[in-house]
C-alpha positions, 0 to 999 in steps of 0.5 A: 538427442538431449540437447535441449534437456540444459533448458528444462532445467532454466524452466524449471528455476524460472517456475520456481522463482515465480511461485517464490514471487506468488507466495511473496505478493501474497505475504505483502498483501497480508502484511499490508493490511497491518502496515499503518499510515496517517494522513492530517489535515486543518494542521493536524486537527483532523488524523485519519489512520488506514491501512496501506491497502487504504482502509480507514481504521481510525479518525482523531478529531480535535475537538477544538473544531466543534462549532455548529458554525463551522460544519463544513468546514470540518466535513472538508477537513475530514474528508481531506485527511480521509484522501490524505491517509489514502493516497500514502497508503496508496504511495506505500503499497507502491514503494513496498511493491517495489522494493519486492519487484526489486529484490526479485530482479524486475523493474522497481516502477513495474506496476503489478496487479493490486 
């Protein structure tokens, strides 16, 4: 009559893993907002800094590189930082991403919804 009450109890930690894994998706999101990384360009005369959720938050340019001569050049060396930034920001909300899927016991390169 109570066989199947053992199963309960498994659901009962699987539900409770979930909301553990909620509560630290929610956390590392708002972590990711203060997580900083920097992407260059022109050999680091154009510093764009995001957010690993990919906001620009700062640009450094060396005024070395202020020519009217020169205006496209430094749009592109802007631009080019501003993509680099972004795809290590991207590359680091993965890699945080993955170490928390790791540590709950799912697959590292599982991509979860962000």
């Amino acid at each position: 009559m109570f066989k199947g009450l053992g199963q309960m109890g498994d659901m009962a930690k699987m539900m409770k893993a979930a909301q553990e894994m909620q509560q630290k998706m929610a956390d590392l999101q708002e972590d990711m907002h203060n997580m900083m990384v920097e992407g260059v360009s022109g050999a680091g005369l154009v510093k764009a800094t995001c957010s690993a959720k990919g906001e620009l938050k700062a640009l450094d340019i060396d005024p070395s590189i202020f020519n009217s001569d020169d205006k496209e050049v430094v749009e592109d060396l802007i631009l080019a930082a501003i993509k680099d930034a972004q795809q290590k920001a991207s590359d680091r909300a993965q890699e945080e991403m993955g170490k928390l899927t790791e540590g709950l016991g799912l697959p590292k390169d599982m991509k979860l919804p962000f």
